[in-house]
C-alpha positions in Angstrom: -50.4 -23.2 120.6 -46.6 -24.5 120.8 -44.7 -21.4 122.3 -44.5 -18.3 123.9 -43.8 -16.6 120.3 -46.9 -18.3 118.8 -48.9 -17.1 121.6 -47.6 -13.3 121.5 -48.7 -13.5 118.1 -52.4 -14.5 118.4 -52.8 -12.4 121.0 -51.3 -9.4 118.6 -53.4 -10.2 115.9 -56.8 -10.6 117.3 -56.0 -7.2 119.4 -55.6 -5.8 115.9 -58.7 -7.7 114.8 -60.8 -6.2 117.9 -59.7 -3.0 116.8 -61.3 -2.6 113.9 -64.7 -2.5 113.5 -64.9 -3.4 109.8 -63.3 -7.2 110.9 -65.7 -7.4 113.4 -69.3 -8.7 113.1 -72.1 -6.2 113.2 -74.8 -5.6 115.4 -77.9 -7.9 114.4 -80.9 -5.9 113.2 -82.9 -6.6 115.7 -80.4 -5.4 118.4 -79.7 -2.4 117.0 -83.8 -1.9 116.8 -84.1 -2.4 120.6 -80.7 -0.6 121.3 -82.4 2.8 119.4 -85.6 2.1 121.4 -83.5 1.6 124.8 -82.2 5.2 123.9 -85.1 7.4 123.4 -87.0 8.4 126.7 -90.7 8.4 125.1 -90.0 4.5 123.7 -92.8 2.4 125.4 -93.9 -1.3 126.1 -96.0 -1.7 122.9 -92.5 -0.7 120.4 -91.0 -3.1 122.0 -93.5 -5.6 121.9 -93.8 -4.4 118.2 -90.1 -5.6 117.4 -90.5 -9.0 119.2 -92.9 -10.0 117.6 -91.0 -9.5 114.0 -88.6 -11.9 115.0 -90.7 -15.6 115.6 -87.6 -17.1 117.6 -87.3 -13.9 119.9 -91.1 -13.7 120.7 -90.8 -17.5 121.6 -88.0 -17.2 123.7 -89.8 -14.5 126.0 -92.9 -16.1 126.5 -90.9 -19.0 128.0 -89.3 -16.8 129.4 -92.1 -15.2 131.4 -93.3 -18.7 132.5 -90.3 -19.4 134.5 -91.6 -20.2 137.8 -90.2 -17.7 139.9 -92.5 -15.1 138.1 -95.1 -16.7 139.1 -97.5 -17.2 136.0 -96.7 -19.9 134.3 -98.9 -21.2 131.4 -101.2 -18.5 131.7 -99.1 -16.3 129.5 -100.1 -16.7 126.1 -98.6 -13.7 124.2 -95.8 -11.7 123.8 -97.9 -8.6 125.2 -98.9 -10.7 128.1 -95.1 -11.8 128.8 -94.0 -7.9 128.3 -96.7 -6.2 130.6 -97.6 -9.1 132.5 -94.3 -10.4 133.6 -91.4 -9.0 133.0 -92.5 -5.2 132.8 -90.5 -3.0 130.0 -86.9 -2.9 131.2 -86.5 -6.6 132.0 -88.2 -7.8 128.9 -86.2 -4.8 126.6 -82.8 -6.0 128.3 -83.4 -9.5 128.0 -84.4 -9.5 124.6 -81.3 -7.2 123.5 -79.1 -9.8 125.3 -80.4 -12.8 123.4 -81.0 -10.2 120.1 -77.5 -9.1 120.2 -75.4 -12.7 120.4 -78.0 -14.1 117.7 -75.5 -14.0 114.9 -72.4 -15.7 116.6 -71.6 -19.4 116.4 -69.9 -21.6 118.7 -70.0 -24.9 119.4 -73.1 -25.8 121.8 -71.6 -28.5 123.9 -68.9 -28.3 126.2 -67.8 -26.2 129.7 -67.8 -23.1 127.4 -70.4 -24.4 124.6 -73.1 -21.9 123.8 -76.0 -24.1 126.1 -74.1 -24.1 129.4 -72.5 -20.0 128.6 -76.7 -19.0 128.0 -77.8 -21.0 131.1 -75.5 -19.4 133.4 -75.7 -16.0 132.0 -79.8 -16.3 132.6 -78.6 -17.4 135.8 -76.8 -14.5 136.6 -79.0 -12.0 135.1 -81.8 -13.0 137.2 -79.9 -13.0 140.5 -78.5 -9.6 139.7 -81.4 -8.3 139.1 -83.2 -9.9 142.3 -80.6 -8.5 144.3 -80.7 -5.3 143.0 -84.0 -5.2 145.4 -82.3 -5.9 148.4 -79.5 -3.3 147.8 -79.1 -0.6 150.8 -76.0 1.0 149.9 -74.7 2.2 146.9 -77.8 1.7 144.9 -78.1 1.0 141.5 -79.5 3.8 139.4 -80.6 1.4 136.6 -81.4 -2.3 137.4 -81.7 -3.1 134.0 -78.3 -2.2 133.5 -77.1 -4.9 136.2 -79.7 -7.7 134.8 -77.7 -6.9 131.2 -74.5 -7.0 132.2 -75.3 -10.4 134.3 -76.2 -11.5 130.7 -73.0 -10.5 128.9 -70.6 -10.1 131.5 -69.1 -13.5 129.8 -70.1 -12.3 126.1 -66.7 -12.8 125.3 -66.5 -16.4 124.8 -69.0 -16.2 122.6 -67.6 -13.7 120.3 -63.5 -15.8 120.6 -65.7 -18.6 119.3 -66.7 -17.1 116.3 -63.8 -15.4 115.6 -61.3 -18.4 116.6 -63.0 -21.7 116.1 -60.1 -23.7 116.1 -58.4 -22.1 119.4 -61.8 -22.1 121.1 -62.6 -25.7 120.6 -58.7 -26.3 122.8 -59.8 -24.4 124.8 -63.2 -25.8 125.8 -61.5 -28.8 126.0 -59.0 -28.1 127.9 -61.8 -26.2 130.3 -63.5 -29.9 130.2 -60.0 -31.6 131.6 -59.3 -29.3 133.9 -62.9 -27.8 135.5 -61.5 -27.0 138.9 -58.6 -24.6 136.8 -59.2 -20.8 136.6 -60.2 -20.4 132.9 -58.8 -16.9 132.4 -55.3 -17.9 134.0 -55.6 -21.1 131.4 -56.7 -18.4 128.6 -53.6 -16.2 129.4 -51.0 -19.1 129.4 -52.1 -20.5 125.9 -53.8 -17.5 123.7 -52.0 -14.5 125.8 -56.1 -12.6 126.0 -59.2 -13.3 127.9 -62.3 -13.5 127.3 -63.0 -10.3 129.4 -61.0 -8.8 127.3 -62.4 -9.5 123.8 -65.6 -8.8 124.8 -65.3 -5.3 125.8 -63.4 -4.8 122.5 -66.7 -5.8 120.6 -69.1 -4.3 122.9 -67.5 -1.4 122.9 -68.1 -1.5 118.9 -71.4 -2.0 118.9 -71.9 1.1 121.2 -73.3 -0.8 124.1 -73.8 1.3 127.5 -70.5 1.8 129.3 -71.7 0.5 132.1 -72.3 -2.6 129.9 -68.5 -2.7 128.8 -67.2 -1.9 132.2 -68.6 -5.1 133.5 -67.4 -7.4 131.1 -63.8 -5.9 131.2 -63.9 -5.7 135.0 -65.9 -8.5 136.7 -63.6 -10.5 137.2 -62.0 -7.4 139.3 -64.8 -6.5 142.4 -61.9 -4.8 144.0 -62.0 -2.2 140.7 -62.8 1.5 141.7 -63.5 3.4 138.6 -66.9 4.8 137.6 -69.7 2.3 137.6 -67.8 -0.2 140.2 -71.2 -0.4 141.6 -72.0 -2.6 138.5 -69.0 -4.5 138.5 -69.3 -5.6 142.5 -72.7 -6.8 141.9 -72.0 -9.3 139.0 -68.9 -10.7 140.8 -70.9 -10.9 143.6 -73.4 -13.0 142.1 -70.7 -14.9 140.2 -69.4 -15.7 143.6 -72.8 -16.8 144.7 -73.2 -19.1 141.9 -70.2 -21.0 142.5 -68.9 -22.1 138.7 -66.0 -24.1 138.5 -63.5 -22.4 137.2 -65.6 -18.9 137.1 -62.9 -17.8 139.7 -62.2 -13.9 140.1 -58.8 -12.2 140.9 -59.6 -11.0 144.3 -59.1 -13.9 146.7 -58.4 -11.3 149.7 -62.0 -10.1 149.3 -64.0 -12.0 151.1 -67.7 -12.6 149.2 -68.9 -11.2 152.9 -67.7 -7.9 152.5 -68.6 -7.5 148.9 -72.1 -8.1 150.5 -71.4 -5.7 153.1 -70.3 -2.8 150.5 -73.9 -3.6 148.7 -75.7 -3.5 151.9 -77.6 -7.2 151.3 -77.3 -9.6 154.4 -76.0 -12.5 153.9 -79.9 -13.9 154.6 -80.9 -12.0 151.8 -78.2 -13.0 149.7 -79.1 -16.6 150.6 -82.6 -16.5 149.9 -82.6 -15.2 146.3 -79.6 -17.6 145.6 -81.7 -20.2 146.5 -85.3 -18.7 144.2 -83.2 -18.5 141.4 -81.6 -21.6 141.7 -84.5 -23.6 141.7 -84.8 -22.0 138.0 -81.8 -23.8 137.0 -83.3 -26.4 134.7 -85.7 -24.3 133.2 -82.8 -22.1 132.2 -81.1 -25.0 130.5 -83.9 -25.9 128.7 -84.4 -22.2 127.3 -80.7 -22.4 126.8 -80.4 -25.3 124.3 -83.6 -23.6 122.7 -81.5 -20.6 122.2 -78.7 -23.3 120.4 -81.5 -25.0 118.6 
C-alpha cells in the first residue's frame, strides 16, 4: 500500500465491509448446528456426537484429536463416541469442534508466519493451555471453561477471515511477517492496512452471534490490562499468549509484568510452568492436525 491516503482507504472500506452482514461470509452449517445445540440447556453428548459424525472431516479431526498424548488414550480411541465421552467430555469436544466448524469455509494461504497451518497449530496450542489453566485458577474463576478453551481457539480468528476477504493485502502481509518475525504484527498491520486483525475478527464474530465473551477476547487480548465485563477471559488468553512466547504475538501492555497477570488469576508461577511445559510437548502433534485441517 503506497501512502497514508491509500491506507485510510482500505481501512474505510473493509470497516464498511465488516459492517454489513450481507458482504460477509455466513456461518457454515455445521457451526451454526453446534452453535443452536451450545444454546439449549437439555442438548446432550449423543446430539453432538450426532452432528460430527455428518461431517467425515470433523469426526476425523476429533478422534485425532482425542489421541493427543496429554489425554492420555491414545490409539485406543476408535470412534467419535469414544473421543466425545471418553476424552474430551461434552464442552471440550462441542467447543473444539465449533472452532474448527466455524473457520471451515475461509481460505488463506497455508504456508507462511500467518498461513492457515502455523494460525491452527497455535490456536490448538492456546486452547489447550487455557483450558488446562483454567484448573489451576484461584481467583477470579471462570464460570465457563469452555468459553476460555474457545476463545484460545479464535482469539486470532481474524487473520483468517482478512485472508479471505483480502488475498492480495494478506499475502504482503505474511510476507512481510516472514521478514520481519521479531516485529509486532499488529503495529506492522496498523502502519500498512490502518486495522488489525483483532479488529476484523470481532466484526465477524460479532455477526455470526458468537458468545460475547467470545468477541470480547478477540477484540481485547491483546489488552490484559482491559477492565470491562468478562476481563477475566481476556487476562487468561493473553496470559497464555505470553506463556507461549510467539514471535511477534506481542501484547500492548509491556508494564504488566506476565507475573502479576498470574498473580490476578491466582496460578503460581510452578503451576503455570508445568502445564506450559504438558502442552508443549503436544506441539508437533498439533502441527500435524493442523496441516490436516489445511489438507
Amino acid at each position: 500500500m503506497s501512502n497514508q491516503h491509500d491506507k485510510q482507504e482500505f481501512s474505510t472500506k473493509l470497516r464498511q465491509t465488516l459492517q454489513q452482514a450481507a458482504l460477509l461470509p455466513t456461518l457454515p452449517e455445521t457451526a451454526r448446528k453446534i452453535l443452536e445445540l451450545r444454546n439449549r440447556p437439555d442438548a446432550n453428548i449423543e446430539q453432538l456426537v450426532e452432528i460430527i459424525e455428518e461431517d467425515p472431516a470433523l469426526a476425523a479431526f476429533v478422534m485425532k484429536y482425542a489421541r493427543l498424548a496429554i489425554f492420555g488414550y491414545s490409539d485406543r480411541i476408535t470412534s467419535v463416541q469414544h473421543a466425545v465421552s471418553l476424552v474430551l467430555g461434552y464442552t471440550t469436544a462441542l467447543n473444539v469442534t465449533m472452532g474448527v466448524a466455524t473457520a471451515g469455509q475461509l481460505k488463506i494461504p497455508n504456508h507462511g508466519p500467518l498461513g492457515l497451518i502455523r494460525v491452527w497449530s497455535d490456536a490448538l496450542e492456546c486452547a489447550l493451555l487455557c483450558r488446562e489453566l483454567c484448573k489451576h485458577m484461584t481467583k477470579n474463576k471462570i464460570s465457563d471453561s469452555g468459553l476460555a478453551y474457545l476463545g484460545g481457539l479464535l482469539h486470532n480468528f481474524g487473520y483468517m477471515i482478512f485472508g479471505h476477504l483480502c488475498p492480495k493485502e494478506f499475502a504482503s502481509l505474511n510476507e512481510l511477517v516472514a521478514n520481519y518475525p521479531k516485529h509486532d504484527i499488529r503495529a506492522l498491520e496498523m502502519q500498512r492496512f490502518g486495522i488489525t486483525h483483532d479488529t476484523i475478527g470481532m466484526y465477524l464474530l460479532k455477526a455470526w452471534n458468537l458468545p460475547e465473551e467470545i468477541t470480547v477476547i478477540v477484540a481485547e487480548h491483546h489488552f490484559p490490562d482491559y477492565a470491562g465485563e468478562h476481563a477475566v477471559y481476556v487476562k487468561l488468553v493473553a496470559t497464555a499468549n505470553r506463556l507461549l512466547q510467539k514471535d511477534g504475538m506481542l501484547d500492548a501492555c509491556p508494564y504488566v509484568e506476565t507475573g502479576a497477570l498470574l498473580e490476578e488469576l491466582g496460578i503460581s508461577q510452578l503451576e503455570a510452568e508445568t502445564v506450559l511445559q504438558q502442552v508443549q510437548a503436544c506441539q508437533s502433534e498439533f502441527n500435524t492436525l493442523a496441516q490436516e485441517l489445511a489438507a
